[in-house]
VOTORMAR-842550 format. One record per residue: residue in one letter; x, y, z of N, C-alpha, C, O, CB in turn. Coordinates in steps of 0.1 Angstrom, whole numbers, plus 5000, padded with zeros to 4 digits. Glycine has a CB too. Layout:
BEGIN
+------+------+------+------+------+------+------+------+------+------+------+------+------+------+------+------+
| firo |  n_X |  n_Y |  n_Z | ca_X | ca_Y | ca_Z |  c_X |  c_Y |  c_Z |  o_X |  o_Y |  o_Z | cb_X | cb_Y | cb_Z |
+------+------+------+------+------+------+------+------+------+------+------+------+------+------+------+------+
|    A |    X |    Y |    Z |    X |    Y |    Z |    X |    Y |    Z |    X |    Y |    Z |    X |    Y |    Z |
...
+------+------+------+------+------+------+------+------+------+------+------+------+------+------+------+------+
This chain:
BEGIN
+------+------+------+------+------+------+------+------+------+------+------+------+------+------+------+------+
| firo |  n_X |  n_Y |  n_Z | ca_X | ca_Y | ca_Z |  c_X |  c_Y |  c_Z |  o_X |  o_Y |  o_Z | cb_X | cb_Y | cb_Z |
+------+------+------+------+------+------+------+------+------+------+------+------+------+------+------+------+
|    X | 9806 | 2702 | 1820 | 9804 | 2689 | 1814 | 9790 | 2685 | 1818 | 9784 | 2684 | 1829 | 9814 | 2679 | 1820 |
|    X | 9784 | 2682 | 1806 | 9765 | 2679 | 1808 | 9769 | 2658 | 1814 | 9778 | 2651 | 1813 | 9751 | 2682 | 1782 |
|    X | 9754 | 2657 | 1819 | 9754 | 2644 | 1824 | 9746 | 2642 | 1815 | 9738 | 2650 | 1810 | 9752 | 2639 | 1838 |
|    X | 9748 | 2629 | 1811 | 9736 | 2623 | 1804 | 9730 | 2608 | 1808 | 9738 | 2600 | 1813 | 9739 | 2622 | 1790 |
|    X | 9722 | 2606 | 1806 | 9718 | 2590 | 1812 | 9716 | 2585 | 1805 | 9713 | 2591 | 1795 | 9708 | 2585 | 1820 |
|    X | 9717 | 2568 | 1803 | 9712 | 2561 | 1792 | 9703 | 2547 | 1798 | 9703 | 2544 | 1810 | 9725 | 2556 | 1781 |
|    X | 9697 | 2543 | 1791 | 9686 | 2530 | 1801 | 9698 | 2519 | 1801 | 9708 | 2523 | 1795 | 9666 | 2522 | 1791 |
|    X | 9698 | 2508 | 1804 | 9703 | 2499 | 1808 | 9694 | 2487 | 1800 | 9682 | 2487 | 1803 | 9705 | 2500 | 1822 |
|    X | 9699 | 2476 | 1791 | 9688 | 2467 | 1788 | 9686 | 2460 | 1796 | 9691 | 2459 | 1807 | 9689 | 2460 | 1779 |
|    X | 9677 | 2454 | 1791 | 9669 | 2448 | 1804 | 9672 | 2430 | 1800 | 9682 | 2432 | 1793 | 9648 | 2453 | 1805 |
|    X | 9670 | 2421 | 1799 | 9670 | 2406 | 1804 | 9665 | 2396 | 1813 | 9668 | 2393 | 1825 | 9679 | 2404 | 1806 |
|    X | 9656 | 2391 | 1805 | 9644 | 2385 | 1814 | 9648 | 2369 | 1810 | 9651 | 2365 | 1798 | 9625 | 2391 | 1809 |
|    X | 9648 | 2361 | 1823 | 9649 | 2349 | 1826 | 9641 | 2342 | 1830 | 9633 | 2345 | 1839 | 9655 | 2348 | 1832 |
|    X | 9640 | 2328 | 1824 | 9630 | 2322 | 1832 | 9635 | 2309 | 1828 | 9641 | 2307 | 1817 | 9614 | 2325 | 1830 |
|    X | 9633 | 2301 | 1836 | 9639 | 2286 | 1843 | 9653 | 2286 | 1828 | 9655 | 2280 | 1818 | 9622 | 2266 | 1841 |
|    X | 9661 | 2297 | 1834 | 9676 | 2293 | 1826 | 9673 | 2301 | 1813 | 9684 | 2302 | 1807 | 9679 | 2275 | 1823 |
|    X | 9666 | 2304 | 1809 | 9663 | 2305 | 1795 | 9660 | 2321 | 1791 | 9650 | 2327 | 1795 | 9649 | 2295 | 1791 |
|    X | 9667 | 2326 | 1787 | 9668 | 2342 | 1780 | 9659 | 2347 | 1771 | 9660 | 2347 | 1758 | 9681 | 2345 | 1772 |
|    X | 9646 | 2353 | 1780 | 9632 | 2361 | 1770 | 9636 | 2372 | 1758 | 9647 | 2368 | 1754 | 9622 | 2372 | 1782 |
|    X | 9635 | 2376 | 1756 | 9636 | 2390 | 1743 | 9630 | 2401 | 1750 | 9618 | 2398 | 1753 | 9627 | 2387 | 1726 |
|    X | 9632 | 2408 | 1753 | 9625 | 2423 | 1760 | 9613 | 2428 | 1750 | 9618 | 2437 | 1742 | 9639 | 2438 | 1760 |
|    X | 9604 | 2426 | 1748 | 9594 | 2429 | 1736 | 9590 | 2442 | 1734 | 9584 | 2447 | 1724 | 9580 | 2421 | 1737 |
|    X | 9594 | 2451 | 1747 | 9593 | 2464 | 1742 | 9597 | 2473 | 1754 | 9591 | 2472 | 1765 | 9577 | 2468 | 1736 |
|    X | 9609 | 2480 | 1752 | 9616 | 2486 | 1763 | 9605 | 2496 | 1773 | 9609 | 2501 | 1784 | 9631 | 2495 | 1756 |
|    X | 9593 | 2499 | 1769 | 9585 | 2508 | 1773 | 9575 | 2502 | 1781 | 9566 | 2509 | 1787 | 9579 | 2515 | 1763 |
|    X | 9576 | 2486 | 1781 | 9566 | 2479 | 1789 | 9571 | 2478 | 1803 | 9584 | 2478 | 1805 | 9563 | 2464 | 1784 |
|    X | 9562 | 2478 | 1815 | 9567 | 2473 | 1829 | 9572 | 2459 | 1831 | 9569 | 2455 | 1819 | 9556 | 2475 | 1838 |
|    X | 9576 | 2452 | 1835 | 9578 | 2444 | 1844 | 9566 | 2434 | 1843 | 9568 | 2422 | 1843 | 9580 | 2451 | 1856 |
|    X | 9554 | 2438 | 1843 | 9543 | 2431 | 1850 | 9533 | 2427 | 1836 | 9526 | 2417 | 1834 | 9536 | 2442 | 1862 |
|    X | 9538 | 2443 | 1828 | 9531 | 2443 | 1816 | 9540 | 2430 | 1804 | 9533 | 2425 | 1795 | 9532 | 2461 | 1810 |
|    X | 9554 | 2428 | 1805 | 9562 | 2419 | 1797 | 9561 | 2403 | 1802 | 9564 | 2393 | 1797 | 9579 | 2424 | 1797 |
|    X | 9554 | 2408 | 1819 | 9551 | 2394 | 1823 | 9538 | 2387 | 1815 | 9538 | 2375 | 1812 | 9550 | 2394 | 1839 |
|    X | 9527 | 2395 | 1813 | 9515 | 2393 | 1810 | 9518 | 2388 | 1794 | 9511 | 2381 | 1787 | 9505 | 2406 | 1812 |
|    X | 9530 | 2394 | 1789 | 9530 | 2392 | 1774 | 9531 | 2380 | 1773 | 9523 | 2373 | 1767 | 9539 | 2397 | 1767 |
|    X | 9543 | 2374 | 1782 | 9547 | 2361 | 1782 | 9540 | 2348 | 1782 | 9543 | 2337 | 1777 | 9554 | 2360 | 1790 |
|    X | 9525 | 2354 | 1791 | 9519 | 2344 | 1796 | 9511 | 2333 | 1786 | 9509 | 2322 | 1790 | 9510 | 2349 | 1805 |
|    X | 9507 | 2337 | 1776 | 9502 | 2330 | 1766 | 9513 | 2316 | 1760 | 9511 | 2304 | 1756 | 9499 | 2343 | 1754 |
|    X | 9522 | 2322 | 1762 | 9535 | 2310 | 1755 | 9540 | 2306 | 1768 | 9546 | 2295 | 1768 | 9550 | 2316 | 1744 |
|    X | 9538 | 2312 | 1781 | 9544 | 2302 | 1790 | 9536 | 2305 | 1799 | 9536 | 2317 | 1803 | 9560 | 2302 | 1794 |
|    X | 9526 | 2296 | 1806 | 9515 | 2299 | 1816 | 9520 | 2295 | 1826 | 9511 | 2290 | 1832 | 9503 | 2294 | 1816 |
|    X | 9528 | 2295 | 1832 | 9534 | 2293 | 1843 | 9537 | 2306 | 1847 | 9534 | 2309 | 1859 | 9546 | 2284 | 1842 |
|    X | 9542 | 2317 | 1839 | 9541 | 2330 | 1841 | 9529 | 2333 | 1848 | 9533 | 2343 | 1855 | 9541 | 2336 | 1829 |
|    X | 9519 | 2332 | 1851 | 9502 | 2337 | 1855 | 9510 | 2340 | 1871 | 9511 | 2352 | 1873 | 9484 | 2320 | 1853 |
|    X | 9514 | 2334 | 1880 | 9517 | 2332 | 1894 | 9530 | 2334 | 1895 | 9533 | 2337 | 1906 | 9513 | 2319 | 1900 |
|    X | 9540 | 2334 | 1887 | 9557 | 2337 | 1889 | 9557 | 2350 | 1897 | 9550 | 2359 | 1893 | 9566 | 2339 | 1874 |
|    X | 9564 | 2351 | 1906 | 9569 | 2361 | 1908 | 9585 | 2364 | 1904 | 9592 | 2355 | 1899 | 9566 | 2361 | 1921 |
|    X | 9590 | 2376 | 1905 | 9601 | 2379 | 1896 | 9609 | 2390 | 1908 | 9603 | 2395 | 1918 | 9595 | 2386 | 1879 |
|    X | 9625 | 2392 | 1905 | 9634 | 2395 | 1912 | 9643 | 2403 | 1903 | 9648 | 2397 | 1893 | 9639 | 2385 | 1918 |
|    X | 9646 | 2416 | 1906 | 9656 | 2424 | 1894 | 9671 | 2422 | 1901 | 9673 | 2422 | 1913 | 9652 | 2444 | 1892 |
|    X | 9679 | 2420 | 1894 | 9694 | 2429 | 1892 | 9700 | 2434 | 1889 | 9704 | 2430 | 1878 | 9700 | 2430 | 1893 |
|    X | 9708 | 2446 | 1895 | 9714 | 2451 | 1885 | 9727 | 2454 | 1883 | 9733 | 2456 | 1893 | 9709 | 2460 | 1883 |
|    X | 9733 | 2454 | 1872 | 9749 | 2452 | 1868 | 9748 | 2461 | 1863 | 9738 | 2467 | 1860 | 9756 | 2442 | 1860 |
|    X | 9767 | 2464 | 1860 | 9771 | 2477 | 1849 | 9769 | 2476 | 1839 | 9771 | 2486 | 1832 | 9782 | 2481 | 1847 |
|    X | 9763 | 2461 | 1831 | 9758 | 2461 | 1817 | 9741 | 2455 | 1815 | 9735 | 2455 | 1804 | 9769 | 2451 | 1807 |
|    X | 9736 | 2452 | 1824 | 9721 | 2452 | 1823 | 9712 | 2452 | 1836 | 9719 | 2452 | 1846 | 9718 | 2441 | 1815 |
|    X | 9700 | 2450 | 1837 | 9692 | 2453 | 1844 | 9685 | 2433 | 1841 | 9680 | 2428 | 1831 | 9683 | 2470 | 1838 |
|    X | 9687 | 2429 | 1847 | 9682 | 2409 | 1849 | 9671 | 2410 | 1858 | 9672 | 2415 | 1869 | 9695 | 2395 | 1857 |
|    X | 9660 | 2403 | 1852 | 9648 | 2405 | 1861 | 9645 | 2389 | 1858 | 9643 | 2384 | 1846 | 9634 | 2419 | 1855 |
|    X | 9647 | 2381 | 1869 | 9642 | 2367 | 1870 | 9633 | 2358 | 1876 | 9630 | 2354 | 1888 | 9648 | 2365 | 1873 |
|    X | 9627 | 2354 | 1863 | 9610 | 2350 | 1869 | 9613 | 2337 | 1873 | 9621 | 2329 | 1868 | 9594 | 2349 | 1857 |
|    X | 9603 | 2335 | 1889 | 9606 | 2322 | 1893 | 9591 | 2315 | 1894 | 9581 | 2321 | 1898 | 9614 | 2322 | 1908 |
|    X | 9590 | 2305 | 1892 | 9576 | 2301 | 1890 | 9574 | 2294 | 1905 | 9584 | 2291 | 1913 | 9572 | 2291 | 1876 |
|    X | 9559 | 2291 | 1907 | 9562 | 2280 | 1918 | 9549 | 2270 | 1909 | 9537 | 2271 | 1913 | 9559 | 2286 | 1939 |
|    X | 9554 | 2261 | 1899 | 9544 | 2253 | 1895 | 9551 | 2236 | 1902 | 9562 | 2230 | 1902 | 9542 | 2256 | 1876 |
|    X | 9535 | 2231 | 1906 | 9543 | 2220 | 1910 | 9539 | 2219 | 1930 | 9536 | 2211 | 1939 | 9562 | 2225 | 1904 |
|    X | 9541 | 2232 | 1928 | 9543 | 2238 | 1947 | 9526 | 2243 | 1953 | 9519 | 2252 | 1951 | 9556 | 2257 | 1949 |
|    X | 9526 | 2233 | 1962 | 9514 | 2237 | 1967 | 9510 | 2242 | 1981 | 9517 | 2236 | 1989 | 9506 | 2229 | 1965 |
|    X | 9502 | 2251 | 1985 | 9506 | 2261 | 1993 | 9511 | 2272 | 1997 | 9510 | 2276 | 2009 | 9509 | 2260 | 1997 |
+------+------+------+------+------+------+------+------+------+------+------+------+------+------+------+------+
């Protein structure tokens, strides 16, 4: 019996709100930069993955507002 793997989609969050994955071949850092033009709060978010048996949730948390 062969194994096979398959990717897991991915799901990107930010303040509640469900991104579109814009291209399964981008990093993390690279889908963050995409974002940043439509949501500049992205520029400084840092972000947190998890993972489930049906996706891979990577959730950006901003700190706008927060100083220091």
């Amino acid at each position: 019996m062969a194994l096979t793997t398959t990717a897991l989609p991915r799901e990107f969050i930010l303040d509640g709100r469900k991104l579109a994955d814009p291209n399964p071949a981008l990093s993390v850092e690279e889908v963050r930069a995409h974002y940043t033009g439509i949501y500049p709060a992205l520029n400084n978010a840092s972000y947190e993955e998890q993972l489930s048996d049906r996706a891979r949730t990577i959730t950006f948390t901003t700190s706008v507002g927060h100083k220091g």
